[in-house]
C-alpha positions as CSV (number, residue, x, y, z in Angstrom):
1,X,0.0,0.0,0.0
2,X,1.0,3.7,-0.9
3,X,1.8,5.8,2.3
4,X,-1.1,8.4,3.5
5,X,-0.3,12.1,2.1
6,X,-0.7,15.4,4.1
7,X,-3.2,18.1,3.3
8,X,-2.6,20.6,0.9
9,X,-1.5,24.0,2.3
10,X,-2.3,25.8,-0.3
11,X,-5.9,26.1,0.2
12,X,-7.5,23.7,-2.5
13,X,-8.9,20.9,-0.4
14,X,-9.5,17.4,-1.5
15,X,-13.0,17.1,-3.4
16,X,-13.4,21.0,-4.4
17,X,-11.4,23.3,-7.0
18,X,-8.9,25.2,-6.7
19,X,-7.7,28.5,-7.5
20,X,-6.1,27.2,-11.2
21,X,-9.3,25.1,-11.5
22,X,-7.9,22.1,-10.5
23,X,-9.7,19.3,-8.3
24,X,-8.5,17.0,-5.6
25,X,-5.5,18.9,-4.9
26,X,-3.7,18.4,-8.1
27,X,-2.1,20.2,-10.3
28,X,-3.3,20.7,-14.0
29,X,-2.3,18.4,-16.8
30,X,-1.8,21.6,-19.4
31,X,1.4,22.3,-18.6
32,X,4.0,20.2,-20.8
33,X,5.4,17.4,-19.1
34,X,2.6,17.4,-16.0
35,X,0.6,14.3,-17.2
36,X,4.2,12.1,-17.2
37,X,5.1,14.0,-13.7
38,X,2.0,12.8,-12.2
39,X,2.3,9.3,-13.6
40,X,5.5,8.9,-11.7
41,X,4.2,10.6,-8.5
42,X,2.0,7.8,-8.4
43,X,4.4,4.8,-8.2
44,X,4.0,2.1,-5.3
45,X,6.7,3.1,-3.2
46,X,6.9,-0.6,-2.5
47,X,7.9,-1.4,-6.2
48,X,10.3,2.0,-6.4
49,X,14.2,0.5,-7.5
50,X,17.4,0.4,-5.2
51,X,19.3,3.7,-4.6
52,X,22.0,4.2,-7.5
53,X,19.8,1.8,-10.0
54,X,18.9,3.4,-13.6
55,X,16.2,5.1,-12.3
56,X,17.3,6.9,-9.9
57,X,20.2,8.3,-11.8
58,X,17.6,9.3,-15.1
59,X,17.0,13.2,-15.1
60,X,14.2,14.2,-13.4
61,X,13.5,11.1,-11.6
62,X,12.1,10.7,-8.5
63,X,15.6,9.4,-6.8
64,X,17.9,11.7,-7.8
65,X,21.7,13.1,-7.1
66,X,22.6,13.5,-3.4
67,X,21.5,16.4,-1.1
68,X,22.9,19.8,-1.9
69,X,26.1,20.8,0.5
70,X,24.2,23.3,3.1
71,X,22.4,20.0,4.3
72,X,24.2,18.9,7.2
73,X,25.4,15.6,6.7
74,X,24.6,14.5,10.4
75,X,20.5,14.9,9.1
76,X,20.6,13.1,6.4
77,X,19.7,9.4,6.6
78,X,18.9,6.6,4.0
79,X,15.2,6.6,4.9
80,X,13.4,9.4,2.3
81,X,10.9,11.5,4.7
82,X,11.4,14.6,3.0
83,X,11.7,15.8,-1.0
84,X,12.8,19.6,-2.5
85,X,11.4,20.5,-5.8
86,X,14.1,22.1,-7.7
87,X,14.2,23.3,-11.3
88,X,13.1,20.6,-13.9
89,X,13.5,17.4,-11.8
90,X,13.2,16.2,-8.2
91,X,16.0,15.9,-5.9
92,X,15.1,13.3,-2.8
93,X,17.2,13.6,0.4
94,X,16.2,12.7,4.1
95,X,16.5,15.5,6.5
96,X,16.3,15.2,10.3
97,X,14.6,17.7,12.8
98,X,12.9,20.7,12.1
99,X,15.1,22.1,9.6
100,X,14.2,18.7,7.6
101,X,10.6,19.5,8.0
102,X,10.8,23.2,6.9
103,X,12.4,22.0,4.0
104,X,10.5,19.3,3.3
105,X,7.6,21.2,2.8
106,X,8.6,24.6,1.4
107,X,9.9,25.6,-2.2
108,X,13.9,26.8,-2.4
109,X,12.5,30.1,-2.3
110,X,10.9,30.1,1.1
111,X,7.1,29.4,-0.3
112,X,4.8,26.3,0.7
113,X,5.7,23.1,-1.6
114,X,2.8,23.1,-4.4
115,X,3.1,19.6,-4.7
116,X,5.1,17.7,-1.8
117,X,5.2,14.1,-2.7
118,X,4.0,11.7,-1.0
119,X,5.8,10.3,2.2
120,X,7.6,6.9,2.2
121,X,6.3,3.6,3.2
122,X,5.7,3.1,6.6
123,X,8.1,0.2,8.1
124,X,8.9,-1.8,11.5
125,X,12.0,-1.1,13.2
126,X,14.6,-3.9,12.0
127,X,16.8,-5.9,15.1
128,X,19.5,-4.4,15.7
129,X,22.4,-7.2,15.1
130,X,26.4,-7.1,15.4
131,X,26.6,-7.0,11.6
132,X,25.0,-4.6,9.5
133,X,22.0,-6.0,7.7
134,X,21.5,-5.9,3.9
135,X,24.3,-3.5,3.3
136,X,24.3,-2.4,-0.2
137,X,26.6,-3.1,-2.5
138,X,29.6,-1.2,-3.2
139,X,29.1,0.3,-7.6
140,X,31.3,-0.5,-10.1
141,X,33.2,2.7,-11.6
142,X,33.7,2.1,-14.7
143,X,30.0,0.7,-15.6
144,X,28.0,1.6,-12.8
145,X,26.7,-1.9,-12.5
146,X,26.9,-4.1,-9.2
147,X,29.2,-6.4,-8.8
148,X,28.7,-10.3,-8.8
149,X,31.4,-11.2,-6.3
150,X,30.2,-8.4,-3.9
151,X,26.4,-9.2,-4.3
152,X,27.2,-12.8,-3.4
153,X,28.6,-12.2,0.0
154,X,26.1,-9.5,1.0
155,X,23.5,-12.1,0.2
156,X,25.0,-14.9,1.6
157,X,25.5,-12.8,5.1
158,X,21.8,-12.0,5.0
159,X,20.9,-15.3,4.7
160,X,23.0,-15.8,8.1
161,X,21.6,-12.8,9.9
162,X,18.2,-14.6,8.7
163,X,19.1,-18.2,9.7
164,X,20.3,-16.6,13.2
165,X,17.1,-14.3,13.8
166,X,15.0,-17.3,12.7
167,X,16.9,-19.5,16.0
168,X,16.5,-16.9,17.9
169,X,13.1,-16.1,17.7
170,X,13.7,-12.9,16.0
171,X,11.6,-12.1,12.7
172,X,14.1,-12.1,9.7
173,X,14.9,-9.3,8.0
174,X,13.6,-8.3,4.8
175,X,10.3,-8.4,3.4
176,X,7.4,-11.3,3.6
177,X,9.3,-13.1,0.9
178,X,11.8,-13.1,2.7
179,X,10.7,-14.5,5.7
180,X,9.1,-17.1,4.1
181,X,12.2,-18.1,2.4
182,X,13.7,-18.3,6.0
183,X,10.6,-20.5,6.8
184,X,11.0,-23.1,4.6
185,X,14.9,-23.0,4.8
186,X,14.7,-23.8,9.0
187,X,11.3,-25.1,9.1
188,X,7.7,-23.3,10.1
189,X,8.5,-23.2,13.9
190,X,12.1,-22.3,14.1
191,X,13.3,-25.5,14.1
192,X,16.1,-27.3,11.7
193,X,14.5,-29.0,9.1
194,X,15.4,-33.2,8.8
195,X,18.1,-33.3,6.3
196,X,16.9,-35.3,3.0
197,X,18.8,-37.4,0.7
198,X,20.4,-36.3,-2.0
199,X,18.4,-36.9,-4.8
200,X,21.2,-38.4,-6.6
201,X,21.8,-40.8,-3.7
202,X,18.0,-41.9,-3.9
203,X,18.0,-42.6,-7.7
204,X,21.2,-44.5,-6.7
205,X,19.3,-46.6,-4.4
206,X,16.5,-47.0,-6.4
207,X,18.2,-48.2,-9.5
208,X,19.8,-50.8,-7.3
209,X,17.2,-52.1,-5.8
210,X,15.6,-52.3,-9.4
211,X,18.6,-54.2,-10.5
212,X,18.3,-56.8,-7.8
213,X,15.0,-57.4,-8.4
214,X,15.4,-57.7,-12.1
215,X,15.6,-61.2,-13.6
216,X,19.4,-62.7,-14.5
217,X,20.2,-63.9,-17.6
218,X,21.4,-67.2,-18.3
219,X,24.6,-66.3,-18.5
220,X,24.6,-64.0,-15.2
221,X,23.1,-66.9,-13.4
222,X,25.5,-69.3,-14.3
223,X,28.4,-66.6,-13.4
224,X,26.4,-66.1,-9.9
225,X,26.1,-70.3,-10.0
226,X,30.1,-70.6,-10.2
227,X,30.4,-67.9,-7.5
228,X,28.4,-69.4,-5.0
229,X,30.4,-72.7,-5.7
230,X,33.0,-73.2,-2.8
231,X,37.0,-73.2,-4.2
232,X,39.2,-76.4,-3.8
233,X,41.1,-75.1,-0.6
234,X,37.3,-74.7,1.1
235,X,36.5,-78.3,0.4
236,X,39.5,-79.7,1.4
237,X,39.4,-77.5,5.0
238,X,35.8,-78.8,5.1
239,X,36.9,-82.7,4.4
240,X,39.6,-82.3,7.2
241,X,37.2,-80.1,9.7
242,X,34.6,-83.2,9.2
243,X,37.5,-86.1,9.5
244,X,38.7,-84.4,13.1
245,X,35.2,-84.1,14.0
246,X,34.3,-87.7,13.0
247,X,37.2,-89.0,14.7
248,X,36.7,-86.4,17.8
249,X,33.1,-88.1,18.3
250,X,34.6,-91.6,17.8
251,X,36.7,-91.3,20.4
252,X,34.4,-89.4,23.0
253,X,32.4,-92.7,22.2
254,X,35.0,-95.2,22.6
255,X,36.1,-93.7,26.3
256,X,32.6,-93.5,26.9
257,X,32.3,-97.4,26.3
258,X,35.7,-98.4,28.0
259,X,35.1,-96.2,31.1
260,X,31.2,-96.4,32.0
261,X,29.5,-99.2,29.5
262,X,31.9,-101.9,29.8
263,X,31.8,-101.7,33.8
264,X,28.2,-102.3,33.4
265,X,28.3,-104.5,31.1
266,X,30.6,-106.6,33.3
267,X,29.0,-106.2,36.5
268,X,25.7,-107.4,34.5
269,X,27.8,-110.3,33.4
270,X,29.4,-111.5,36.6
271,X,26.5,-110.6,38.5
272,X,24.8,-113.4,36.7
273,X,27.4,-115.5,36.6
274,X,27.5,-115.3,40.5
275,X,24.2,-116.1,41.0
276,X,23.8,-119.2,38.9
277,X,27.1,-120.6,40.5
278,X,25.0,-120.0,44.0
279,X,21.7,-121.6,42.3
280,X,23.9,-124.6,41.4
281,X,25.8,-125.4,44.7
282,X,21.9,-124.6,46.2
283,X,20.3,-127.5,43.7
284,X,23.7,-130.0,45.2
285,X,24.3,-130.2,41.6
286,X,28.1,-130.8,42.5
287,X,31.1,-129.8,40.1
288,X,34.1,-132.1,39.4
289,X,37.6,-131.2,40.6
290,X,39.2,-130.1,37.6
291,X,37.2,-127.1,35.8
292,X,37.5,-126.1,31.9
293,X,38.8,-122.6,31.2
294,X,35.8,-119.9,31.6
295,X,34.1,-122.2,34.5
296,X,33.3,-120.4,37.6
297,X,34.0,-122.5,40.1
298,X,34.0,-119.9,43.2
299,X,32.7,-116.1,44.8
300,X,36.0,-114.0,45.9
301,X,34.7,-111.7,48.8
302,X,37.0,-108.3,50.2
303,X,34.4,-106.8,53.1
304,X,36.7,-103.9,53.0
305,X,36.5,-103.1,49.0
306,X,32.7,-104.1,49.0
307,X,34.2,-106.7,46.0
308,X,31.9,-109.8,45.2
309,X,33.2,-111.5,41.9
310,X,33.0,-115.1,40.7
311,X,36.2,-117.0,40.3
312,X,36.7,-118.8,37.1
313,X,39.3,-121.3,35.6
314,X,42.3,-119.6,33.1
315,X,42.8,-115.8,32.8
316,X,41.3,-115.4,29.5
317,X,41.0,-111.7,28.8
318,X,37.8,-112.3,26.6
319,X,36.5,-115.2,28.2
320,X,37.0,-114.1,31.6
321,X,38.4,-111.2,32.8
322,X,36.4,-108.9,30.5
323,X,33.4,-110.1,31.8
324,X,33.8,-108.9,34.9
325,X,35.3,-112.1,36.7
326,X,38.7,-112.7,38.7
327,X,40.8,-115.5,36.4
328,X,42.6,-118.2,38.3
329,X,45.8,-119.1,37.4
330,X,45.6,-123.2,36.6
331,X,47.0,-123.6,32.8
332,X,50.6,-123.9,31.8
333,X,53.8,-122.8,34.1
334,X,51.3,-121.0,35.5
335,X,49.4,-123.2,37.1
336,X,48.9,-122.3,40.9
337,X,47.1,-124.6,43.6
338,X,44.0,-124.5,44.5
339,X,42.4,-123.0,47.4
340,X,41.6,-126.5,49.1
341,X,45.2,-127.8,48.6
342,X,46.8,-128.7,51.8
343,X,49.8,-126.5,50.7
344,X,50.6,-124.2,48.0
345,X,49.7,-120.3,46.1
346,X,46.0,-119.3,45.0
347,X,47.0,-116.9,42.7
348,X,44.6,-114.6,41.1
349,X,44.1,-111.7,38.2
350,X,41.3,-108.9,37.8
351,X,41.0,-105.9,36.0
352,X,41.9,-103.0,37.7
353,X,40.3,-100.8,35.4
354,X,37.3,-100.9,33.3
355,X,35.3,-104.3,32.2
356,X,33.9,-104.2,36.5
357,X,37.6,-103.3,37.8
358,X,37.6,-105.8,40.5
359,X,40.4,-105.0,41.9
360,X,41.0,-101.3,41.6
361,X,41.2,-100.5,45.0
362,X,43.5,-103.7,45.9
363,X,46.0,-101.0,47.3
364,X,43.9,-99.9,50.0
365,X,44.4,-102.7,51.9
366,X,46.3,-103.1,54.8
367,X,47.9,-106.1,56.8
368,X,45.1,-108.0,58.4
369,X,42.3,-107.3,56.3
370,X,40.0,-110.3,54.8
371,X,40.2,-111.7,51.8
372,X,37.4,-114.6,51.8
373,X,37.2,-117.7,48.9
374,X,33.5,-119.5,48.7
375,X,33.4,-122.4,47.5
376,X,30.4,-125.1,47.2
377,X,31.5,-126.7,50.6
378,X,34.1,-124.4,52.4
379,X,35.1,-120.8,53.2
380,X,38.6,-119.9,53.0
381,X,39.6,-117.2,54.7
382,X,42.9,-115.3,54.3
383,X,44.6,-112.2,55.8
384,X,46.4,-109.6,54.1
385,X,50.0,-109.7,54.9
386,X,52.5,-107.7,52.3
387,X,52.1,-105.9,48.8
388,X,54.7,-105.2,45.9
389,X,53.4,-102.0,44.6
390,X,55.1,-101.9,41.2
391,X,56.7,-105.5,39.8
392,X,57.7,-106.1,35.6
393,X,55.0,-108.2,34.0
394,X,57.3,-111.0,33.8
395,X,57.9,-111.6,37.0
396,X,56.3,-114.8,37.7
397,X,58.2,-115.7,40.9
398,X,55.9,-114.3,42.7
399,X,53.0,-117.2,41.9
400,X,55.6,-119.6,43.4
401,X,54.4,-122.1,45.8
402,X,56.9,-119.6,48.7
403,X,56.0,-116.3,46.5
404,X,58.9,-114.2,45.7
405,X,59.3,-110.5,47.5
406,X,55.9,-111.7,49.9
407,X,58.4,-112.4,53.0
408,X,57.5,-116.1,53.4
409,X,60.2,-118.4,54.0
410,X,58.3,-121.9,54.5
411,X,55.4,-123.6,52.4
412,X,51.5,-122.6,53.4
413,X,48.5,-122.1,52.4
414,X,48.9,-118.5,50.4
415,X,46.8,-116.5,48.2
416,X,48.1,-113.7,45.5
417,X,46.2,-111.2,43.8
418,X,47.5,-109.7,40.9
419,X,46.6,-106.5,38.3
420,X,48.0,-103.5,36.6
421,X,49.5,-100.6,37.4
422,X,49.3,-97.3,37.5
423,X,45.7,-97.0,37.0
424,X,44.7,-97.0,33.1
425,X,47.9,-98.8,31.8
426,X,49.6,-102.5,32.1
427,X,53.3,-101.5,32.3
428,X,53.4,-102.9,35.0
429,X,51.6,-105.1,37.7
430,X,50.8,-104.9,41.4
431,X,51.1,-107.9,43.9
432,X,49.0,-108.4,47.2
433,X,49.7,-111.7,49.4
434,X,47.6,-113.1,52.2
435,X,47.7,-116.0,54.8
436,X,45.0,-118.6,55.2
437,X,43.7,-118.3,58.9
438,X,40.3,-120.5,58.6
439,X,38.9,-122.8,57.0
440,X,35.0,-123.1,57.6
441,X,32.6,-125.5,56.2
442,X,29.2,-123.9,54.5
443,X,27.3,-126.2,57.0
444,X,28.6,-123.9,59.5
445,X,27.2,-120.9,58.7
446,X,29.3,-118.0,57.1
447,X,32.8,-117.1,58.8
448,X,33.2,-113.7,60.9
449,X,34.2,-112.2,58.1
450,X,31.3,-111.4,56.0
451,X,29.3,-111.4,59.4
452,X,30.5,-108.1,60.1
């Protein structure tokens, strides 16, 4: 909107005539040049060009050269209150105070202005900010145009002083267009607006998410077919990874078996061998003297190991001692007495590990403790005298009749109990002697011994 305009002075008031016949307080198109003057009185102020532009320089313009000299400079400001007529065209200066005013609305020769133009667009008072805002561009000299460089940087710092005033809270400088450029640059409310892919990074994405989900070719899927095939050295690290593993698993299952299912196993095996020995001497079904190899023929009792295991003929590994039994000692230069011989070695042989282990625990036992032999009309009953912890497998002395290393020097009724050692190996063998001390018939009842 155009700014309001003051009352004429000269006496012609708005809707009558004045003195020159003239209506509406303005001036009369005859003169030459009046209808073009009062054309260009009317322009929006809102639309009028920068200082220094073409049409402020043009002759008789309505921004024209500067103030004249006996204007103080301290009064004259950027702003365009006042306007002096002079001569053809019309100069336009600001002037502050009363001697602005006086001159603002008389003629250079001390008379009333005919025509004063009309005053400049009202405006709100800008922020004051550390920079200046909007300076204007420094002219060119030699053709009077703005420069590019300069115009750059002045607009790039309003657009900071905008940004900042935005964040602040503080209206932007400039115009409505303005501001609503600073809107939409830092969002409606103030705030930073979400940063948004580049659109070049979008088309990126989307042409490669077209390409996946195009079809291959034939030849593209057989490229993609040989690339998804594994290389020599993978198959080979596979082949090895799956040997260890195999062979890992075998051997978990192997311990497994040799350390938990072949004691059960065995106990199963001599548990029932036990217990049809006991049927059979309970039916008087009566046994010859001589037994073949694998015949149980007695029940070895220790109280103190909590050992029950049946006695058979021969120390076969397979037929006997894997089976959980205790082998005897009767074949070949081997051959030891037997338990009812008025004189002579009962030797013995268990497993001292796995397949029922027996006699694991043989070296727990001290001088004195029982070692009792039932057969299907006596108890036997022996004490522990002496052990050999560590003897060479070939050491056979010590099944003598007068064992070897057990400190007896005369013949006797003896019993030796022999297995491996250490624990988990056969290098070598461990030797435990007794002394018989009773012999008790079953129709007596069952010794002290196993009483306890």
């Amino acid at each position: 909107m155009t700014a309001l305009r003051p009352e004429r002075e000269s006496g012609a008031a708005y809707g009558g005539t004045g003195d020159d016949g003239s209506s509406y307080g303005q001036q009369p198109y005859g003169g030459p040049g009046a209808f073009e003057a009062a054309v260009e009185q009317l322009a929006d102020p809102l639309n009028d060009p920068l200082p220094g532009s073409r049409a402020a320089a043009r002759p008789g313009g309505r921004h024209a050269a500067p103030p004249p000299a006996d204007v103080p400079p301290a009064a004259v400001s950027g702003g365009g209150l006042g306007q002096e007529w002079s001569g053809q065209g019309q100069h336009q200066y600001a002037v502050d105070g009363p001697e602005g005013y006086a001159r603002d609305w008389q003629a250079p020769g001390g008379a009333q202005d005919p025509a004063p133009a009309y005053d400049a667009p009202l405006t709100r008072p800008m922020p004051v900010y550390a920079e200046p805002v909007g300076a204007a561009p420094k002219l060119d000299d030699a053709t009077v145009a703005l420069r590019a460089s300069e115009v750059s940087e002045a607009r790039r710092r309003a657009e900071q002083l905008a940004g900042r005033a935005t964040n602040e809270g503080m209206p932007p400088p400039g115009g409505r267009a303005a501001r609503r450029k600073a809107a939409r640059r830092h969002g409606r409310h103030g705030g930073a607006q979400e940063p948004q892919e580049p659109l070049g990074a979008q088309e990126s994405v989307e042409s490669a998410q077209k390409a996946a989900e195009a079809p291959l070719s034939r030849v593209q899927a057989r490229r993609a077919a040989r690339a998804q095939k594994p290389g020599a050295a993978v198959l080979v690290s596979r082949m090895i990874g799956e040997v260890f593993i195999t062979t890992g698993v075998l051997m978990l299952l192997f311990v497994t078996y040799q350390l938990w299912w072949s004691n059960v196993r065995a106990h199963q095996q001599a548990g029932s061998a036990a217990h049809h020995l006991q049927e059979d001497w309970a039916s008087g079904k009566r046994s010859p003297g001589t037994f073949e190899p694998g015949q149980g023929f007695a029940i070895l009792h220790i109280p103190k190991l909590d050992v029950v295991a049946p006695i058979a003929e021969g120390t076969s590994k397979t037929k006997v001692l894997d089976r959980g039994m205790v082998g005897h000692y009767g074949e070949g230069a081997l051959k030891t007495a037997m338990p009812d011989a008025k004189a002579g070695n009962f030797g013995l042989a268990g497993h001292r590990n796995t397949h029922g282990e027996p006699f694991r625990y043989i070296n727990r036992l001290k001088p004195g403790d029982s070692i009792v032999v039932e057969t299907q009309d006596d108890y036997f009953v022996y004490k522990m005298t002496s052990i050999l912890p560590v003897t060479s497998p070939s050491n056979t002395k010590v099944l003598d009749p007068i064992p070897q290393g057990s400190g007896f020097t005369a013949p006797g009724r003896y019993i030796t109990l022999t297995t491996c050692t250490p624990e988990f190996t056969s290098k070598y063998r461990m030797i435990v002697w007794g002394k018989m001390v009773e012999e008790r018939p079953r129709s007596k009842g069952k010794p002290d011994a196993l009483l306890g």
